[in-house]
N, C-alpha and C positions, 0 to 999 in steps of 0.2 A: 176083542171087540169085532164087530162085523164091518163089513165094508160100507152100509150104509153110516152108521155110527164116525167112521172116524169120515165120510164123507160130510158129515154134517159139521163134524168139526173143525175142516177145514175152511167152508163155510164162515165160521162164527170165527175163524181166527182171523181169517183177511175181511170181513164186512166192513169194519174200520177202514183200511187203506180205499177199500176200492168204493163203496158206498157215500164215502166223503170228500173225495179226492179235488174235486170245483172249490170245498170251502175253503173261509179264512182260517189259516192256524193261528194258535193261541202262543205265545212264545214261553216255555217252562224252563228257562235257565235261573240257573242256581244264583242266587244275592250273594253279593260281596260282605262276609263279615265285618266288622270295625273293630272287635277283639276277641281275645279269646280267653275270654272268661266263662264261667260254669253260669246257666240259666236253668232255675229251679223252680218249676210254680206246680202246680197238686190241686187235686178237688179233692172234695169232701161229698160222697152219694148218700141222701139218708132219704129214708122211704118208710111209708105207711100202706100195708096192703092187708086187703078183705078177701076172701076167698072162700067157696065150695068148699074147697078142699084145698090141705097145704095149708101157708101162713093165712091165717085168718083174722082179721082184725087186730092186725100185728103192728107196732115202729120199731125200726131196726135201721143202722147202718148197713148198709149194704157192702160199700168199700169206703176207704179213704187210700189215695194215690198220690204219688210224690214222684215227680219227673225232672231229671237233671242232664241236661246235656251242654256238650260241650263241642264247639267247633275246633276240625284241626286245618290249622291255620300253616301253609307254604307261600312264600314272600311275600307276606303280607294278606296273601288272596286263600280264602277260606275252600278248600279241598275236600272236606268230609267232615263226620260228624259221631262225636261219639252221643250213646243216647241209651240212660239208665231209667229203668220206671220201676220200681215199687211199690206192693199193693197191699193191703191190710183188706181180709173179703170173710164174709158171711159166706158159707155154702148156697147153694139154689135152695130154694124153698120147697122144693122134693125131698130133701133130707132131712131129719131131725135136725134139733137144734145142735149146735157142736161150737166149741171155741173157734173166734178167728182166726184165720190163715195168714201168715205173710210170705208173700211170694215175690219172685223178680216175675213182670210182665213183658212187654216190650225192652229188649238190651241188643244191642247190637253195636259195631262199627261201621261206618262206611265211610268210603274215598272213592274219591273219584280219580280214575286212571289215567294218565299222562297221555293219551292218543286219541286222534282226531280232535284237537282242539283248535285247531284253527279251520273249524267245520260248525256246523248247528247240530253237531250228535253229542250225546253226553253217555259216557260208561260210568258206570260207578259198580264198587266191589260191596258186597256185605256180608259180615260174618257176625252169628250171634241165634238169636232166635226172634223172628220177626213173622208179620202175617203170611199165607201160605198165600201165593198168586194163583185165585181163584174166583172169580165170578166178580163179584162188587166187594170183596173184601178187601184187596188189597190200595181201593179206592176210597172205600167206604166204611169209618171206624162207629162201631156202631156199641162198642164193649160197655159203654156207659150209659143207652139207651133203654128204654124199658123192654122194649119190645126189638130183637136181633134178625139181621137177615138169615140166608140159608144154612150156614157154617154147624151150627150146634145139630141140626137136626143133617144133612147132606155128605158132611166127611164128619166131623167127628173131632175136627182138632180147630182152632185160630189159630193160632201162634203158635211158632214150629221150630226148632233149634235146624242149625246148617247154614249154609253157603248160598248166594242169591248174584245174578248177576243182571242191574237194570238200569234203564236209562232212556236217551231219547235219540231217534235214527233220523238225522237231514230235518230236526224238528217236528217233522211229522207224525212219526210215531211211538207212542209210550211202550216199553216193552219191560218185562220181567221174567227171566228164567230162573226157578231155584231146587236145588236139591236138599231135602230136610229130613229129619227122622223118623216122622210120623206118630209121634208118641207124644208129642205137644211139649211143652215147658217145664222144665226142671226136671226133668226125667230122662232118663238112657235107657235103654235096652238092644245092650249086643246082637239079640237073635231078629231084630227085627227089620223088615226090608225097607231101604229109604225110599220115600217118594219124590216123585219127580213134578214137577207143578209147572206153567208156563201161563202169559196172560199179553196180549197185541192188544194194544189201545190206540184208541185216538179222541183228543179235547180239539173241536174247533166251537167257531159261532156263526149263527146264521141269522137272518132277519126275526127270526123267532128267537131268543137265547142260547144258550152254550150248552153243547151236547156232547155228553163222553161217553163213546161206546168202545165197546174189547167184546175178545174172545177169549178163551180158556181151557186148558187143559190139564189134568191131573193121574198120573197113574202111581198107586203103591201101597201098601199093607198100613191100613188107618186101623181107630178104632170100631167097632160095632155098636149103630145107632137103631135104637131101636124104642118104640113104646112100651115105658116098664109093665111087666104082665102081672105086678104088686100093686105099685102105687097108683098104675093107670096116666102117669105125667110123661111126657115128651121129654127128650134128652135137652140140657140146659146148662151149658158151660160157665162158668165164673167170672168176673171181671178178667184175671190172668189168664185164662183159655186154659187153666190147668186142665187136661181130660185124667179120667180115673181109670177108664178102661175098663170096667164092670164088666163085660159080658165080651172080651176077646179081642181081637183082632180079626180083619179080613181083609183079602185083597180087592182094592177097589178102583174102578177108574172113571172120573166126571170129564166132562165135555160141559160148556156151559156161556154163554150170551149174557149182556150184560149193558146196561145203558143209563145216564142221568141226565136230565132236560132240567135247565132253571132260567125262565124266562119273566123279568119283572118280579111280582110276588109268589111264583108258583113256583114248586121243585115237584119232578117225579123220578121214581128212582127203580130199577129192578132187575132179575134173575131169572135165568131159567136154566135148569141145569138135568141134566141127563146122564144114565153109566151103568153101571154094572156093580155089584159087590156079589164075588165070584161069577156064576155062571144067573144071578139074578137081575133083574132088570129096576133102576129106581126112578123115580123123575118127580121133578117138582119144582116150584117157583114162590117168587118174593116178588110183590111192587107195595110203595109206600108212596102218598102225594100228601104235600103239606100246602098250603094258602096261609100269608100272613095278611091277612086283611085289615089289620091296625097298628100301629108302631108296637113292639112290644108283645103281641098276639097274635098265634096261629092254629089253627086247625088242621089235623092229620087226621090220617085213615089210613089201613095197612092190610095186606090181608099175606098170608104164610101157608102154604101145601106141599108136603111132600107125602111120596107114597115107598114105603122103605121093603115093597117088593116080596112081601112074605104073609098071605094066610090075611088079606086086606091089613095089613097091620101097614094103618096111617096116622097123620095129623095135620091138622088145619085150625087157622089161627086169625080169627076177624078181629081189628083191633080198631076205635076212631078215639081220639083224644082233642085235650087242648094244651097249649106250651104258653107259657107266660115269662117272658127275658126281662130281666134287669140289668142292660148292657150286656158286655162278653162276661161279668162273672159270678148272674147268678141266676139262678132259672128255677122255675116250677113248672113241674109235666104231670098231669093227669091224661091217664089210658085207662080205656073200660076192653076187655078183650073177653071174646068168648071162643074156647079152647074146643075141638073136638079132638079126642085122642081115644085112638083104636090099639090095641093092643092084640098080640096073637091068643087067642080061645081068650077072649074076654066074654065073662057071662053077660047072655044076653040081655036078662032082664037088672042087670045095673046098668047106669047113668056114664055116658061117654061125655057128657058137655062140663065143661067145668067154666063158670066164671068169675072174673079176676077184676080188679077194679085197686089200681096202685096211682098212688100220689108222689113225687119223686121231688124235692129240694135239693138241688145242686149247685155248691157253691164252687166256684175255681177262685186261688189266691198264688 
């Protein structure tokens, strides 16, 4: 990377500390468990979607997920946590139809480590395969969302098998280091080089609502994301972040800024991320702002750009919806989103815009 590059990133990793440093912090220590027993609840995603092209006037489940964790519990006082999710998924709607999948998603361990504890810093260990520490992902679970931030179309992976070490510095600062495979979930490959991922946060509040900004950074052999030059559809990971790997590996490395504002009924949320895959140059951004203007009711808007640095081969992603809550455990989201996807030598005189119009019932129990 060049010198302006990792200048920028150093930038975007301390904007947090030094940008905020007057506010109030937000105190992130960990709840005292009461036992240690297994806590098991699961959704159920089922969706109806119309399309251009792809699923067309279709109902399908999408996934159904099952999450069970359990706290591990030192005299009394709750020290880490184990944490298993299981996924039952539909492929992306780029692919023909094929039998369900079950896969482990999110599994890990974590503990938290015996030092500085009579401080406001918190370390904790993890081992497993959990999100990679990168831009608003590892802040921002979006795997059950109609519409995803950067991750599918920017590296290539969510969830990532390896080692992670995070926690919080004199309270002030949220931090995450992790070394991972690069190959995403459930998969190994010996020959492949691990990446390295790192992300500086900070949650305070201000007279306006609570803001969390970070920096990021990533260097190491992901998969290659790219606009299929068949289907014409943008790369599109699974609920389990399973990646497939179609078209390679490459070495790659992001730089990326990252921020969320929730003040009264507003949230706004976003990305920007920057790097290289080899000696190419990519860049692109996410923001999403929701308004619940009724108990129960919200409207969002979203939009998604990335530019994947080869022969204009891009995608962008206008999306407005509306969410309808039935408490925490049951929801309807309609998103109308109109897709442009550029692919490398796509004939000219066919149609880049594809649009998409999905209804989404989700139950949590």
């Amino acid at each position: 990377m060049s010198r302006v590059r990792y200048s920028i990133l150093a930038c975007l990793t301390f904007v947090a500390a030094v940008s905020s440093c007057l506010a109030d912090p937000i105190d992130l220590g960990k709840t005292t468990a009461i036992d240690n027993s297994w806590l098991i609840d699961g959704v159920i995603d089922q969706r109806y979607r119309t399309a251009t092209t792809g699923r067309t006037d279709q109902t399908y489940t999408q996934a159904v997920e099952l999450d069970a964790q359990r706290p591990i519990m030192v005299k009394g006082l709750s020290q880490g946590v184990v944490f298993i999710q299981g996924i039952l998924e539909s492929p992306p709607d780029q692919y023909p139809p094929a039998n369900t999948m079950a896969r482990l998603g999110e599994s890990y361990i974590s503990y938290r480590l015996p030092i500085l504890q009579q401080t406001d810093s918190v370390v904790n260990v993890k081992i497993g395969q959990f999100p990679i520490a990168l831009g608003l992902t590892p802040v921002y679970d979006s795997h059950l969302q109609i519409m995803q931030s950067l991750y599918d179309e920017a590296v290539g992976v969510r969830i990532d098998p390896g080692v992670a070490v995070e926690g919080q510095f004199q309270g002030l600062l949220n931090y995450e280091a992790a070394l991972t495979t690069g190959v995403g979930p459930d998969r190994t490959d010996p020959n492949n080089t691990p990446i390295v991922s790192f992300r500086l946060g900070r949650l305070f509040s201000t007279d306006f609502g609570t803001v969390n900004i970070g920096g990021s950074m990533l260097s190491g052999t992901l998969p290659v994301t790219q606009v299929d030059p068949v289907t014409g559809f943008a790369p599109t990971l699974p609920e389990s972040g399973y990646a497939s790997a179609p078209y390679g590996y490459v070495n790659k490395t992001r730089i990326a800024g990252d921020a969320q504002w929730n003040y009264l009924n507003y949230t706004m949320r976003g990305e920007a991320m920057t790097g290289a895959d080899n000696d190419t140059s990519v860049y692109g951004y996410f923001w999403e702002g929701e308004w619940r203007f009724a108990p129960g009711f919200s409207a969002v808007a979203a939009r998604k750009y990335w530019n994947f640095g080869a022969s204009n081969n891009q995608t962008q992603d206008n999306a407005i919806g509306l969410n309808i809550s039935y408490g925490n455990n049951f929801a309807i989201r309609g998103l109308y989103e109109e897709q442009l996807n550029e692919p490398v030598d796509w004939p000219e005189n066919q149609s880049h815009i594809r649009h998409v119009f999905t209804i989404q019932a989700l139950a949590r129990f």
